[in-house]
C-alpha positions in Angstrom: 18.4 22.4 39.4 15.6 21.6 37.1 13.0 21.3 40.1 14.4 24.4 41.5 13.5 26.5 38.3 10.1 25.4 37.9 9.3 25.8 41.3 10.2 29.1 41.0 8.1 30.3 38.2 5.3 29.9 40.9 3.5 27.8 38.4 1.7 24.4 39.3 0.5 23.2 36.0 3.1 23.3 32.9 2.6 23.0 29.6 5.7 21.6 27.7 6.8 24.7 25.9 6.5 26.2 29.2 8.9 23.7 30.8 10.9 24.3 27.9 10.8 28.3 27.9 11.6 28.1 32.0 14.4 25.6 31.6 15.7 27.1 28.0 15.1 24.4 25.8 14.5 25.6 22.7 14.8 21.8 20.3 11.7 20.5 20.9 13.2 17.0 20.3 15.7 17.5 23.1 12.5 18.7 25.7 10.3 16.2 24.9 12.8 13.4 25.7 13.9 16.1 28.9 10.1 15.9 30.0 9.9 11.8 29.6 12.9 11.7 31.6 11.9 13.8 34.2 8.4 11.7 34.4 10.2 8.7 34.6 11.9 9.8 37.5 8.9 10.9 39.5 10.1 14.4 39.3 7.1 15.6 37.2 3.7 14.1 36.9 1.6 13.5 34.1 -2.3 15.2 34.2 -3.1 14.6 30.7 -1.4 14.5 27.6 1.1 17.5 27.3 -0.1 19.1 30.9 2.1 18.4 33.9 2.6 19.0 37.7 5.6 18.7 40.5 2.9 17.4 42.9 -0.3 15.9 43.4 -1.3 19.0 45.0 -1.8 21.9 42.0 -3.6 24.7 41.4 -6.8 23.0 40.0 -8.2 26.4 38.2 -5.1 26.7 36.9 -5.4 23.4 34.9 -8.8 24.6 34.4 -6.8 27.9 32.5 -4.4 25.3 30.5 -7.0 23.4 29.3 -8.5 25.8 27.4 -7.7 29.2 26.2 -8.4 31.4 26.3 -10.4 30.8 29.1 -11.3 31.9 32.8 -13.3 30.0 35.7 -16.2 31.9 36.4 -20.0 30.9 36.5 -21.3 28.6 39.7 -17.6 27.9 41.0 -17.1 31.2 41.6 -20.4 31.9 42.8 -20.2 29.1 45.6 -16.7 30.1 46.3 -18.2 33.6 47.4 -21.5 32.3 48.8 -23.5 33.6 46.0 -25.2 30.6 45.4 -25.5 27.8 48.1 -25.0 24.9 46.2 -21.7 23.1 46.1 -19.5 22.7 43.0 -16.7 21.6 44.9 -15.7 18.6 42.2 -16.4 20.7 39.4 -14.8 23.8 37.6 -16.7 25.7 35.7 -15.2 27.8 33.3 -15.7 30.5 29.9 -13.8 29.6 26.4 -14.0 30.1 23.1 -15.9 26.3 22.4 -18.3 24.5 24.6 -15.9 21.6 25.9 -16.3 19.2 29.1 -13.4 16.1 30.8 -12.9 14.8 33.3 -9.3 14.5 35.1 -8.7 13.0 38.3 -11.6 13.4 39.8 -12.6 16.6 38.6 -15.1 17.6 36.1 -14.2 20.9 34.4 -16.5 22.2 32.0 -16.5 25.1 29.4 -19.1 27.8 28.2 -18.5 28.9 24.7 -18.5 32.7 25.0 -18.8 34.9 21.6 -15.3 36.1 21.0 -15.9 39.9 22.1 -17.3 38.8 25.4 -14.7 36.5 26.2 -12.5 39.3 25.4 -14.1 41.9 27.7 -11.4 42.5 30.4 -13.6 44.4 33.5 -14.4 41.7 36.3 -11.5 39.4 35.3 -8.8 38.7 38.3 -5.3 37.9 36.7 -2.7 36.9 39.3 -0.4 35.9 36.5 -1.3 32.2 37.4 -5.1 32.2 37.1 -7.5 33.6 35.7 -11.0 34.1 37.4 -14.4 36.1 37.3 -15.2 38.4 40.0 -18.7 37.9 41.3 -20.2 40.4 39.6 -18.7 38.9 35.9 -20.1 35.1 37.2 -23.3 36.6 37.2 -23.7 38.2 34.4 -21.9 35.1 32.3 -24.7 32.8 34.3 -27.2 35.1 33.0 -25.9 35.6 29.2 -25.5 31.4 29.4 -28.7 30.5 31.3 -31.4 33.3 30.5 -32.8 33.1 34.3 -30.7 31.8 37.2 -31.4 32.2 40.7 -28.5 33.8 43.0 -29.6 32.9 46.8 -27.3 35.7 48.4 -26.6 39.3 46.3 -25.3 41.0 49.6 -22.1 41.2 48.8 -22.1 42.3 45.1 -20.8 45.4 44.0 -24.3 46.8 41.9 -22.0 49.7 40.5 -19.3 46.8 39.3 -22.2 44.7 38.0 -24.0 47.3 35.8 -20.5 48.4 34.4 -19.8 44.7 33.1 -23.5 44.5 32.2 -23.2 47.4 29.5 -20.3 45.8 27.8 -22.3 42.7 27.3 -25.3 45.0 25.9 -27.9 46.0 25.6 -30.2 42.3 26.5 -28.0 41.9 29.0 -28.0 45.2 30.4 -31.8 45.5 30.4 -32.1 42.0 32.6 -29.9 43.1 35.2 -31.2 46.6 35.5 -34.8 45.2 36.0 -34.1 42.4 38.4 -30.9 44.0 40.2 -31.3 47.8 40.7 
């Protein structure tokens, strides 16, 4: 029953108030001993300290989300993922938060951006499935550019410019300014 309900939240990664909002558990003494149970068993696994999974085989940029928050994976993973830059990042996650943080958890480096507060709060050029959030091209750029000054993108054929100035002007004038001059 219990593996049923968290397999259908369509989650991968859970928090312990999320196991205990899914399962209603509302005594937090009662889910913690729930959760050490269900890890002894070998019906959850332990990632790190108050994160958990049914399986090896999660939803790695949704940990990347849990870790921090609010957050969203942006920057050079998403670039590579769309071919935007050529260079692979496939054992690291690179994502935005509100602090500059970096771990390591099985095998996989994630590391965080500190973005000002208003920026990390600019919606346009965020995906939200409900499970994880991620940058759109166009947003990886222009946080690569806010966080790095000069970067070098080796393929812009698929970016949507009109997308990309849009974000731009939300981050401002500096900001703007760069990607009009190198971009239009």
């Amino acid at each position: 029953m219990t593996l049923n309900l968290l397999l259908k939240s369509g989650k991968t990664v859970f928090k312990v108030n999320e196991i205990g909002n899914i399962l209603g558990i509302n005594n937090n003494n009662y889910l913690f001993v729930y959760v050490n149970r269900l890890k002894k068993r070998g019906e959850i696994k332990m990632i790190k300290k108050g994160l958990y999974a049914l399986t090896d085989n999660f939803n790695y940029f949704e940990l990347a989300n849990k870790l921090r928050s609010p957050s969203y994976v942006s920057f050079q993973t998403v670039l590579f993922k769309e071919g935007i830059i050529f260079q692979d990042f496939e054992n690291t996650i690179i994502s935005t938060g509100p602090n500059s943080y970096k771990t390591t958890i099985l095998g996989k480096q994630y590391i965080y951006h500190k973005l000002k507060p208003e920026f990390l709060a600019i919606p346009k050029g965020i995906k939200n499935d409900g499970l994880v959030k991620i940058a759109t091209p166009e947003r990886a750029i222009i946080d690569c550019l806010y966080i790095y000054n000069n970067y070098h993108f080796d393929n812009l054929e698929k970016i949507n410019k009109e997308l990309l100035f849009d974000i731009a002007k939300e981050f401002g004038d500096k900001i703007f300014k760069k990607i009009k001059k190198n971009y239009a």
